[in-house]
VOZA-254733 format. One record per atom (N, C-alpha, C): residue in three letters; x, y, z; residue number from 0; atom name. Coordinates in Angstrom, 1 decimal, decimal comma, always signed. Layout:
BEGIN
 resn     c1     c2     c3 resi name
  ALA      X      Y      Z  NUM   CA
...
END
This chain:
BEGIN
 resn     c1     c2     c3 resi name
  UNK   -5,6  +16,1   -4,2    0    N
  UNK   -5,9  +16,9   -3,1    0   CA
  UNK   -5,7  +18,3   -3,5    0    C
  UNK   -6,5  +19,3   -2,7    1    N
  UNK   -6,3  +20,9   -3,3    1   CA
  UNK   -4,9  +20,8   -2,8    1    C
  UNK   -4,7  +22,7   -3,0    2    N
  UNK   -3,3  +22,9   -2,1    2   CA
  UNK   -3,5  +23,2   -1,3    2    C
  UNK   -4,2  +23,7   -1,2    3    N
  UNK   -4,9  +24,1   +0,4    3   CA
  UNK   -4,2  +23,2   +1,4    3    C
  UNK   -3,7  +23,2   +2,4    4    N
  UNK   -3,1  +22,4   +3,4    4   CA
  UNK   -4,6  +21,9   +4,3    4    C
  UNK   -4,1  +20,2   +3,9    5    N
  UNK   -5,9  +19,4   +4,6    5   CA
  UNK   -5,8  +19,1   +6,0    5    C
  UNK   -7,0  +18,9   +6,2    6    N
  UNK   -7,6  +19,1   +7,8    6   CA
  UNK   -6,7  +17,8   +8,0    6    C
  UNK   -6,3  +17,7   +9,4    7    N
  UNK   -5,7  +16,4  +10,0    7   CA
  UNK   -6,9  +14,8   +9,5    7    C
  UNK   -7,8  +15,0   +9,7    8    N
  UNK   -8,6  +14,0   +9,1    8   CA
  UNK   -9,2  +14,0   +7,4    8    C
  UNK   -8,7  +15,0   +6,9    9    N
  UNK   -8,7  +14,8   +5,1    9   CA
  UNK   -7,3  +14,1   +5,0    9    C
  UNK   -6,3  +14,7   +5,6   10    N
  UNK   -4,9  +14,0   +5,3   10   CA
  UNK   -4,9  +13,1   +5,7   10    C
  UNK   -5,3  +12,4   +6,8   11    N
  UNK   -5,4  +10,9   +7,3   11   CA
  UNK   -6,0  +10,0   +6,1   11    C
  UNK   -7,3  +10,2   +5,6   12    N
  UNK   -8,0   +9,5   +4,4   12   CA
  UNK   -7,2   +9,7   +3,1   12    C
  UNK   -6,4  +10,6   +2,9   13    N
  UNK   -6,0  +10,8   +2,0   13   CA
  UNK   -4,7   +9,7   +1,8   13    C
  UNK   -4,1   +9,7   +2,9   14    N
  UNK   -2,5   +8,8   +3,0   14   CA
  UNK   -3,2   +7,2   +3,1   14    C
  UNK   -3,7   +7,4   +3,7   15    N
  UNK   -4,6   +6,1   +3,7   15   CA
  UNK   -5,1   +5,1   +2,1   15    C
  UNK   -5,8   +6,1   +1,4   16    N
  UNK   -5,7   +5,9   +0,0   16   CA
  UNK   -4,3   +5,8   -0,3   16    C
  UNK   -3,9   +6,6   -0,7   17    N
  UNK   -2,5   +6,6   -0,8   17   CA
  UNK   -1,4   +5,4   -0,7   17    C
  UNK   -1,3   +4,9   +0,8   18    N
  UNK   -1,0   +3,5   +0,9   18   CA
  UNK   -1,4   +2,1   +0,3   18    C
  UNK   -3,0   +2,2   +0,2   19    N
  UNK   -3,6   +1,4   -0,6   19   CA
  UNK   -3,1   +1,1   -1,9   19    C
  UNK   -3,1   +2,3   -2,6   20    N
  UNK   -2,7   +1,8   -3,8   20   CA
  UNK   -1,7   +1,6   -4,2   20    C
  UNK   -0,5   +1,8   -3,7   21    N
  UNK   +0,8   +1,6   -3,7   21   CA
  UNK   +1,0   +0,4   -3,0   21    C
  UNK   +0,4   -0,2   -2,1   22    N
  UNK   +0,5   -2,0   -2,1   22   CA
  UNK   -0,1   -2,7   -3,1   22    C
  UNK   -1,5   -2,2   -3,9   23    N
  UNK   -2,0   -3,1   -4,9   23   CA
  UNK   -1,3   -2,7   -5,9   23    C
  UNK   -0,3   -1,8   -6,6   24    N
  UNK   +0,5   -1,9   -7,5   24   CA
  UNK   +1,9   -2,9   -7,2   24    C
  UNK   +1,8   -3,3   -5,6   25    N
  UNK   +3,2   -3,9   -5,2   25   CA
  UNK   +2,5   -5,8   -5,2   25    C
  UNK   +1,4   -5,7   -5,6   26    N
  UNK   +0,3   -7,0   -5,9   26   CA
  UNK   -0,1   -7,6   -4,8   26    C
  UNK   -0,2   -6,7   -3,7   27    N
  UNK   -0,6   -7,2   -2,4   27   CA
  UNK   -2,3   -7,0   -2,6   27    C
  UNK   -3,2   -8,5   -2,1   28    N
  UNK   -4,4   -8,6   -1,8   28   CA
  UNK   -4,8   -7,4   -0,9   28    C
  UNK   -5,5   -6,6   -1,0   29    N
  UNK   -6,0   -6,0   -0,1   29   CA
  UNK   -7,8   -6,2   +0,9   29    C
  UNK   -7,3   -6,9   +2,1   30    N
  UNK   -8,6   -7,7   +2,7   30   CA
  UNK   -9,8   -6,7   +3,6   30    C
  UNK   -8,8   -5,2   +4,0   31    N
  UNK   -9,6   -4,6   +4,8   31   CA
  UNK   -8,7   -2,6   +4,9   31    C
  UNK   -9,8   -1,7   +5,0   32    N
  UNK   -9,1   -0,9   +5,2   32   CA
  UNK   -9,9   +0,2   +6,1   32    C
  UNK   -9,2   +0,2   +7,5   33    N
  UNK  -10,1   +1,4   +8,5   33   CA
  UNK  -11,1   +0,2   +9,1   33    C
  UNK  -10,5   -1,0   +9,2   34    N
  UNK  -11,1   -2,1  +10,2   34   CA
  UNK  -11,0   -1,4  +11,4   34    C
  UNK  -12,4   -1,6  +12,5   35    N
  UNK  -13,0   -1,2  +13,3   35   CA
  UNK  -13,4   -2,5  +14,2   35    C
  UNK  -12,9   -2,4  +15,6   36    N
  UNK  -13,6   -3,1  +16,5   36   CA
  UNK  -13,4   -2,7  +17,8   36    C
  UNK  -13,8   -3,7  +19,0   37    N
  UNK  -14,3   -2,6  +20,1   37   CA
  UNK  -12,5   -2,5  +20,8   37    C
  UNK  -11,5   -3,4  +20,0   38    N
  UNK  -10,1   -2,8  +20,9   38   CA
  UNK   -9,2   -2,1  +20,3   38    C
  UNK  -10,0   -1,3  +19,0   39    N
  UNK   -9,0   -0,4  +18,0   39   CA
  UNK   -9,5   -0,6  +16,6   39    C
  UNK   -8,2   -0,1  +16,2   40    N
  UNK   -8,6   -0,1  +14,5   40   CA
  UNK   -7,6   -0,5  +13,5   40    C
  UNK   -7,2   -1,1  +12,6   41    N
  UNK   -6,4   -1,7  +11,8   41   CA
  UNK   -6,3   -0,6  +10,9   41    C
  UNK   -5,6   +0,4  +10,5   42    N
  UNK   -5,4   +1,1   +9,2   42   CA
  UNK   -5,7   +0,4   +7,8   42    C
  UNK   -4,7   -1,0   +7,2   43    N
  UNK   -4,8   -1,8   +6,2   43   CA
  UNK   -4,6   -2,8   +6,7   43    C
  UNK   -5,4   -3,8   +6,0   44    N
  UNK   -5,5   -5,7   +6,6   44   CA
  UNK   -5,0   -6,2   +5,2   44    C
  UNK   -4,0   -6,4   +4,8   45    N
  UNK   -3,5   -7,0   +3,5   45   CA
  UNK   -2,5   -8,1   +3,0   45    C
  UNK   -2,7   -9,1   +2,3   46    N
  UNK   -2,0  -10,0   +1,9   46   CA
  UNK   -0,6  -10,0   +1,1   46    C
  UNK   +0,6  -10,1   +1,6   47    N
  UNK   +1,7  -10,2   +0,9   47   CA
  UNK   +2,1  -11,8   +0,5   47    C
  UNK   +2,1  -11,9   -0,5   48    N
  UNK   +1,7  -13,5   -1,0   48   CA
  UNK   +0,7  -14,6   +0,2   48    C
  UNK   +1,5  -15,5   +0,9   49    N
  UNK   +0,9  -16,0   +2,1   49   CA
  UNK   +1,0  -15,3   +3,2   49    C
  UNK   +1,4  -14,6   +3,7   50    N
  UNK   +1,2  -13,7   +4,8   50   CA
  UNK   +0,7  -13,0   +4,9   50    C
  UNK   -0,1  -12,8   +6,4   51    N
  UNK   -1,5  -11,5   +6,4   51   CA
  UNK   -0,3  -10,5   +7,2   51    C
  UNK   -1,2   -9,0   +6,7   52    N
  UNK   -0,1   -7,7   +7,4   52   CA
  UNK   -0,5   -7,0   +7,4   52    C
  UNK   -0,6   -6,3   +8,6   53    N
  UNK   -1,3   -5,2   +8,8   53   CA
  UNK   -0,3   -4,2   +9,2   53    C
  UNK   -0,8   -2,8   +8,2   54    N
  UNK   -0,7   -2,0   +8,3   54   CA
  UNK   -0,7   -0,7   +9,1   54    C
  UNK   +0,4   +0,2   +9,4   55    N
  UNK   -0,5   +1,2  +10,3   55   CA
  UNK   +0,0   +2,4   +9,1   55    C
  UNK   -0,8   +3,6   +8,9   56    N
  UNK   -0,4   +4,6   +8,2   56   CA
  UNK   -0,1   +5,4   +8,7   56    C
  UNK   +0,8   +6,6   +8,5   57    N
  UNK   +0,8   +7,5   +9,4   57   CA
  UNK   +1,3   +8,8   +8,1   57    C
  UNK   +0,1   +9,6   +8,0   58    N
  UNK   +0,4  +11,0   +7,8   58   CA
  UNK   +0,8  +12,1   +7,4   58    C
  UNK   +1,5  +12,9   +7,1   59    N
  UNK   +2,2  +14,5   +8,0   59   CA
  UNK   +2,5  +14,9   +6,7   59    C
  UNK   +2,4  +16,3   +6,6   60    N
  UNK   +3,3  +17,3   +6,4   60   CA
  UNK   +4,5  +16,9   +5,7   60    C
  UNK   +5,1  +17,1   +4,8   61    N
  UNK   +6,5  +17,4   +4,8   61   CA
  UNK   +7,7  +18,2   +6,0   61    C
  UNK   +7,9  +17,8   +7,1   62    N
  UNK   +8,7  +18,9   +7,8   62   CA
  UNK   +9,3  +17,7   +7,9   62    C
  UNK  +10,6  +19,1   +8,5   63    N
  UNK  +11,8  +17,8   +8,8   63   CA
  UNK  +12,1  +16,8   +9,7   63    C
  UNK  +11,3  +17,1  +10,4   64    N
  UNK  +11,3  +16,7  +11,5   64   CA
  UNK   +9,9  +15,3  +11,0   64    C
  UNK   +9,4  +15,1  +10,5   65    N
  UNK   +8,3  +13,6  +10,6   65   CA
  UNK   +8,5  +12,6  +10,5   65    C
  UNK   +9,6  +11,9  +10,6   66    N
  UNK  +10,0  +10,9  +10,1   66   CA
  UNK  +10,3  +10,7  +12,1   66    C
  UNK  +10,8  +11,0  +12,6   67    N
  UNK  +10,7  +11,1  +13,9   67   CA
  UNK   +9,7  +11,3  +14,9   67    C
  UNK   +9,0  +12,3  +14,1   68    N
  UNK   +7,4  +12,2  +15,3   68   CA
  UNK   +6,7  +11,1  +14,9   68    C
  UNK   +7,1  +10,3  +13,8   69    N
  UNK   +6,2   +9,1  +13,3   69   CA
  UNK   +6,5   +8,2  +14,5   69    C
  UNK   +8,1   +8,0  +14,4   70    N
  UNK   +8,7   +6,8  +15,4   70   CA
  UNK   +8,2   +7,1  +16,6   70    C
  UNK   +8,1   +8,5  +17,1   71    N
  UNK   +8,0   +9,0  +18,2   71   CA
  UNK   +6,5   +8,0  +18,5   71    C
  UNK   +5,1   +8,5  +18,1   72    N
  UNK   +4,0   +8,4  +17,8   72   CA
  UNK   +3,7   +7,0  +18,3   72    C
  UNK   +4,5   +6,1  +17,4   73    N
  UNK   +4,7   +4,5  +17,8   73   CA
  UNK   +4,9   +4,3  +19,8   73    C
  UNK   +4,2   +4,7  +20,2   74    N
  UNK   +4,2   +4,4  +21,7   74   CA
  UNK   +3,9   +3,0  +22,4   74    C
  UNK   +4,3   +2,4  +23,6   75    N
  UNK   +4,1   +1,3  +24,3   75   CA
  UNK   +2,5   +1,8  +24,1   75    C
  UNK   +2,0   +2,2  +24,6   76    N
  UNK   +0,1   +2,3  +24,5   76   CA
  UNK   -0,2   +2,2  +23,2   76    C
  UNK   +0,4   +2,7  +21,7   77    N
  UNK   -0,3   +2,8  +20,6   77   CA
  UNK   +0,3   +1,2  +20,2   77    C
  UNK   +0,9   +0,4  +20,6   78    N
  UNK   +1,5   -1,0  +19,7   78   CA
  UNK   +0,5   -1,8  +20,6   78    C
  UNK   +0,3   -1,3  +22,1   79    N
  UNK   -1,0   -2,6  +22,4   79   CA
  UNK   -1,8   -2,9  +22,1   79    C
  UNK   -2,5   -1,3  +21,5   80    N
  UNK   -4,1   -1,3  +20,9   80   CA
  UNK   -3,6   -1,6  +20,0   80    C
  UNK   -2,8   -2,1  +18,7   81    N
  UNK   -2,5   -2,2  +17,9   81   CA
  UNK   -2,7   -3,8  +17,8   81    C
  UNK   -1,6   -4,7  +18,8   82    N
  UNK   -1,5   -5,7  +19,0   82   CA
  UNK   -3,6   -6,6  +19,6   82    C
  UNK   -4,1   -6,0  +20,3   83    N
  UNK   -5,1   -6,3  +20,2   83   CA
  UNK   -6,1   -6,5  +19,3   83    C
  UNK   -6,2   -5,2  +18,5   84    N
  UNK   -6,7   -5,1  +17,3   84   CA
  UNK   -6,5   -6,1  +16,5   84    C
  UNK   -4,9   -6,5  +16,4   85    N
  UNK   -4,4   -7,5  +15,6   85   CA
  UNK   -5,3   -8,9  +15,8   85    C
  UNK   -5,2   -9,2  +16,9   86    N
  UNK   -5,7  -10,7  +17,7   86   CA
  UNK   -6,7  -10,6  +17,7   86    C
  UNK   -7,6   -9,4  +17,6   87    N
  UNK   -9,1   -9,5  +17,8   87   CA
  UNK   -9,5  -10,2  +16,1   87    C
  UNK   -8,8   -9,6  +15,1   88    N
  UNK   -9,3   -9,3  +13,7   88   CA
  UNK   -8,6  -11,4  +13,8   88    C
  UNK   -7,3  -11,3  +13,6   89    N
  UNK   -7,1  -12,8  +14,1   89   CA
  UNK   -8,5  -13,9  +14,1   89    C
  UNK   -8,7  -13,2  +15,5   90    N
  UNK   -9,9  -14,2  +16,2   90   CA
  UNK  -10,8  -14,1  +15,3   90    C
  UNK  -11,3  -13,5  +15,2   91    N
  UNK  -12,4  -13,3  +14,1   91   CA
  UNK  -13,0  -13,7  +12,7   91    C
  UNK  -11,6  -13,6  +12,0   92    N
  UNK  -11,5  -14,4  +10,8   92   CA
  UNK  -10,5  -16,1  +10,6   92    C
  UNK  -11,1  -16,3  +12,0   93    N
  UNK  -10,2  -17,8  +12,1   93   CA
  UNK   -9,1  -17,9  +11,8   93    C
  UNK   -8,1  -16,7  +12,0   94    N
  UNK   -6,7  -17,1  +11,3   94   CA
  UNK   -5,5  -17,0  +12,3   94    C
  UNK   -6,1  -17,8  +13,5   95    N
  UNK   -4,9  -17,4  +14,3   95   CA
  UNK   -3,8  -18,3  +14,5   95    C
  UNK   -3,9  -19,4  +13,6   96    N
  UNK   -2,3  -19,7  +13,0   96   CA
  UNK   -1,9  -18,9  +11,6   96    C
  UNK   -2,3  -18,3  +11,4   97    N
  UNK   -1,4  -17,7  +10,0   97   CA
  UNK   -0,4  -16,8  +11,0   97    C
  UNK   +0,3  -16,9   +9,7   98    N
  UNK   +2,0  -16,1   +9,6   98   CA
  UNK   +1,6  -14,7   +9,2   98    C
  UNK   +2,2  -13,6  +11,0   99    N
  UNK   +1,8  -12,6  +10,3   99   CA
  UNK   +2,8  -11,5  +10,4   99    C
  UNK   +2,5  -10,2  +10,1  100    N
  UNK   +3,4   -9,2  +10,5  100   CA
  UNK   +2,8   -7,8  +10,2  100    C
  UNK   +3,9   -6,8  +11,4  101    N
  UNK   +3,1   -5,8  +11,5  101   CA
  UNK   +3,8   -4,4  +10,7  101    C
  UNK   +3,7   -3,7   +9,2  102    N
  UNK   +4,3   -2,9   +8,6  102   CA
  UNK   +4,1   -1,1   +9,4  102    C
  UNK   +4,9   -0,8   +8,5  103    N
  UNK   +4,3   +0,8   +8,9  103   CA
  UNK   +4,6   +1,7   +7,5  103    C
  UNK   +3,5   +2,7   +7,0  104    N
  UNK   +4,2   +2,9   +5,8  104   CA
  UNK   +3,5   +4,7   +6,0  104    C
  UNK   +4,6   +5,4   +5,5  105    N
  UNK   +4,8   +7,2   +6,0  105   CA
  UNK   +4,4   +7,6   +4,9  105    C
  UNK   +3,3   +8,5   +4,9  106    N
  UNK   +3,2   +9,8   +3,4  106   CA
  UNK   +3,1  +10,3   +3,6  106    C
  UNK   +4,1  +11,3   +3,0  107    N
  UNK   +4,4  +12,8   +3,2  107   CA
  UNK   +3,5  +13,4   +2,4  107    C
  UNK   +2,7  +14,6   +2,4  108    N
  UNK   +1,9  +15,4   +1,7  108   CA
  UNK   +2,9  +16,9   +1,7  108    C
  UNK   +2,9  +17,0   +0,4  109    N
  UNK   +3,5  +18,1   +0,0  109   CA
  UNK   +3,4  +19,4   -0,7  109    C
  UNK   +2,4  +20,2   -0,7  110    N
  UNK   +1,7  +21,1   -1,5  110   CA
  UNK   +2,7  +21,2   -2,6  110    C
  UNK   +2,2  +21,4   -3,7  111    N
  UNK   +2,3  +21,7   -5,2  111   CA
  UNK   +3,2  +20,3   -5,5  111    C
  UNK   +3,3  +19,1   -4,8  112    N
  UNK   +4,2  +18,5   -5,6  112   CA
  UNK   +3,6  +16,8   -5,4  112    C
  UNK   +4,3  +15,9   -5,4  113    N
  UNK   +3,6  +14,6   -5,6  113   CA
  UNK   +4,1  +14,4   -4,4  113    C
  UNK   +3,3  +13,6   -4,1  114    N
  UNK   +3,3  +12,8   -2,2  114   CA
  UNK   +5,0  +12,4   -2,3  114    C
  UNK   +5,5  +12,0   -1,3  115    N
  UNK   +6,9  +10,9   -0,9  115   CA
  UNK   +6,2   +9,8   +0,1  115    C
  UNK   +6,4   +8,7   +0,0  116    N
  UNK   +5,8   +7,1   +0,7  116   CA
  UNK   +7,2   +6,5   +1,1  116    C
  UNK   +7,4   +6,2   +2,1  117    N
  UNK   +8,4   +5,2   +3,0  117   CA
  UNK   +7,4   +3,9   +3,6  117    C
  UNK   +7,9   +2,8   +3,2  118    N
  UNK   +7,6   +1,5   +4,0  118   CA
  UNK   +8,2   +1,1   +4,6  118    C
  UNK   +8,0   +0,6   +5,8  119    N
  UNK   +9,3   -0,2   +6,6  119   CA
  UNK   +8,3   -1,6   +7,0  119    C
  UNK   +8,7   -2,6   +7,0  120    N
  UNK   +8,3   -4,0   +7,4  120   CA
  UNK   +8,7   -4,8   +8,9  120    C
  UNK   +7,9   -5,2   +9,5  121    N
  UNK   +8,1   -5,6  +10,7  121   CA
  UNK   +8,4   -4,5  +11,5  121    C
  UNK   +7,7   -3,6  +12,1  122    N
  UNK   +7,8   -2,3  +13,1  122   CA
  UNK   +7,8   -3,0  +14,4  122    C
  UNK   +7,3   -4,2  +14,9  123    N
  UNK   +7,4   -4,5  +16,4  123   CA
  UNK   +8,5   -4,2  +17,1  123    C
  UNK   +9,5   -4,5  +16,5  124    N
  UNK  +10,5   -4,7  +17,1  124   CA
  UNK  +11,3   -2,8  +17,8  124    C
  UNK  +10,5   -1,9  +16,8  125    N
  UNK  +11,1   -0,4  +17,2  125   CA
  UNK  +11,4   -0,1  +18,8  125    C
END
């Protein structure tokens, strides 16, 4: 990425990528990314050995404060379309007995230097 500080949607694609490849170096299948349907959108649809998991990405800046407007961000409205989305993609690809769970993983974009990436596993519960 330039240094130029990127548009809110360059840096979304950008972290996005970003996440991807750092689960397929962690040897996670990757089944979908920027899944699209009519009750939301799945960031990454990916396999951690037998378990399907979906990912949400989120973003930002280096400020001090992001790690908090991330949690913040995580709202009662943003986990239902979330959870829908889930159940729709579920329904869809006939897997709604599989074992699943929902991650969250942060990249920080930081002019002149190399990204920073935080994963956390199982977010429902925040």
């Amino acid at each position: 990425m330039s240094l130029r500080k990127p548009s809110q949607q360059e840096l979304g694609a950008w972290g996005e990528r970003a996440a991807v490849q750092y689960l397929m170096r962690q040897g996670w299948e990757i089944l979908a990314a920027n899944w699209h349907c009519p009750r939301g959108e799945l960031d990454v649809v990916a396999c951690d050995h037998d378990r399907l998991v979906f990912v949400e990405v989120k973003t930002r800046t280096d400020a001090a404060d992001a790690l908090e407007r991330i949690r913040e961000s995580f709202t009662p409205r943003k986990r239902e379309r979330l959870l829908a989305a889930i159940h729709h993609y579920l329904s869809e690809h006939e897997r709604e007995d599989q074992d699943w769970r929902l991650d969250l993983i942060a990249v920080f974009w930081r002019r002149n230097e190399t990204h920073r990436l935080q994963h956390w596993e199982q977010i429902l519960d925040w």
